[in-house]
C-alpha positions as CSV (number, residue, x, y, z in Angstrom):
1,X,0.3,-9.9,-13.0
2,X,-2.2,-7.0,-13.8
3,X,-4.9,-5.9,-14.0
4,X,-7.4,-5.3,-17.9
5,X,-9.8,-2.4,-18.1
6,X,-11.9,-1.9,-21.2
7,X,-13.2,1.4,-22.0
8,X,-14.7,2.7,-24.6
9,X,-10.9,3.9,-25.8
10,X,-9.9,0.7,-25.7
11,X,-8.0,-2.0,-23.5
12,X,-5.6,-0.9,-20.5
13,X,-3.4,-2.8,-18.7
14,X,-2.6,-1.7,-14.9
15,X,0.5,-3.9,-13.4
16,X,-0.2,-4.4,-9.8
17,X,3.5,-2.2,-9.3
18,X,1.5,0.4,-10.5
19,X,-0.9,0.1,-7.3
20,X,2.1,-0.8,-5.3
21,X,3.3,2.6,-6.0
22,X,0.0,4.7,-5.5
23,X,-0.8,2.6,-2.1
24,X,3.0,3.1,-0.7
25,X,2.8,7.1,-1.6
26,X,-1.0,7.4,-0.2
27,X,0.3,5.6,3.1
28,X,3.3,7.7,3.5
29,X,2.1,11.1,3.5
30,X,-1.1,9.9,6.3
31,X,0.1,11.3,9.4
32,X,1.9,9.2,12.0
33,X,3.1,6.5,9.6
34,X,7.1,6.6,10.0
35,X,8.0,3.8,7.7
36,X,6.6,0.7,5.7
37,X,7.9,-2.5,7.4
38,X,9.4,-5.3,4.8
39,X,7.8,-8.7,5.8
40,X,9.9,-11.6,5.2
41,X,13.3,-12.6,5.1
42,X,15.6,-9.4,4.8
43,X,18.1,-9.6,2.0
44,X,20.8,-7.4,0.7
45,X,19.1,-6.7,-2.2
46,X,16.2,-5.2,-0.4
47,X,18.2,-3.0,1.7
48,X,19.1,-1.4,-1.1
49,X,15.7,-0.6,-2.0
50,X,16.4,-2.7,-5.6
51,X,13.8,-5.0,-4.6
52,X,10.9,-3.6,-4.8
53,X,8.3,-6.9,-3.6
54,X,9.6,-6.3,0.5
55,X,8.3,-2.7,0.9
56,X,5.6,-3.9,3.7
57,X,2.8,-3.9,0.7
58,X,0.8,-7.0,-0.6
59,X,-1.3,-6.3,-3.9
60,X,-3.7,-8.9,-4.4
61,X,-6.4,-9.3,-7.3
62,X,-9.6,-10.7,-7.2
63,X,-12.0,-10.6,-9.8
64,X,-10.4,-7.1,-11.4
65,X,-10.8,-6.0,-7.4
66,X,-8.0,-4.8,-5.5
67,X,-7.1,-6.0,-2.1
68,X,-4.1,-4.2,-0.2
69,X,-2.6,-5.3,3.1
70,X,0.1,-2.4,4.4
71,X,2.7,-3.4,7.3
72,X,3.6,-0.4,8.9
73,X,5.6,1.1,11.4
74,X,3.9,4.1,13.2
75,X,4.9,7.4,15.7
76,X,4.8,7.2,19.0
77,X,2.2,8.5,20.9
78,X,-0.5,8.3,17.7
79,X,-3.7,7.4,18.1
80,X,-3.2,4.3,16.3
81,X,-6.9,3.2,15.4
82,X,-6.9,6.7,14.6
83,X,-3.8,6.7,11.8
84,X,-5.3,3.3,10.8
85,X,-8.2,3.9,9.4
86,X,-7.3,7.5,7.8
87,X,-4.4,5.5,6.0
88,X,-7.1,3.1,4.8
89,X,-9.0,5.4,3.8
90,X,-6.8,7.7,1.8
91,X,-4.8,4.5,0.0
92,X,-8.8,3.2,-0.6
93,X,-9.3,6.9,-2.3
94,X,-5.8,7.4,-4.0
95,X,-6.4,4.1,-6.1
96,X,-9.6,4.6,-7.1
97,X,-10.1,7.8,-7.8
98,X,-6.3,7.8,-10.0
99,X,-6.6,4.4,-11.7
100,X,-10.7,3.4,-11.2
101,X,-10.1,0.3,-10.1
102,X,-12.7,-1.2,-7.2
103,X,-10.7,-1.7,-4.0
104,X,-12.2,-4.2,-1.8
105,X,-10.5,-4.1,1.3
106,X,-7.4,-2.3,2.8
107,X,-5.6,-4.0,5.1
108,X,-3.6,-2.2,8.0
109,X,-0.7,-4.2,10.0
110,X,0.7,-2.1,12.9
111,X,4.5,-4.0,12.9
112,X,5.8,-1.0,15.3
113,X,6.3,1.9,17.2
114,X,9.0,4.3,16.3
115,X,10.7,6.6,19.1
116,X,12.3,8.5,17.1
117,X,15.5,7.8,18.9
């Protein structure tokens, strides 16, 4: 699936992988996120990071708007409404500011708590 855009330079075509990649990148570098959790059966082919559909990120589309739901796995002792809504809003920012594309809502899953251990 993707996503069409017409400008005035012509039609573009945005693959919802393309998101995928900006939304993964803008959650990983908000402080306190330690890793995206895969939802879903586990397979060996995901372990190996060849699939890229179980990386804990759901891209949706809905009338050429974006929804994103993140499952993530956060660092002990965070504020975690805190990390929350700062990963929402930078993946919110990163998406439509690179790619102008209308975000409707960003979804944040807490799946756990890392040590660190």
């Amino acid at each position: 699936m993707s996503i069409i855009k017409n400008s005035r330079y012509g039609t573009h075509e945005i693959s919802l992988e393309v998101i995928e990649e900006i939304a993964y990148k803008a959650a990983s570098e908000c402080y306190g996120v330690v890793a995206m959790s895969p939802k879903g059966s586990v397979s060996m082919r995901s372990l190996l990071k060849m699939d890229p559909a179980n990386r804990g990120i759901k891209i949706e589309e809905k009338d050429n708007r974006v929804i994103v739901t993140l499952y993530l796995v956060l660092r002990y002792g965070v504020k975690v409404s805190v990390v929350a809504r700062n990963v929402m809003d930078n993946v919110k920012y990163k998406i439509e500011s690179l790619l102008d594309i209308p975000v409707e809502t960003v979804n944040v899953n807490i799946e756990g708590v890392s040590t660190g251990e």
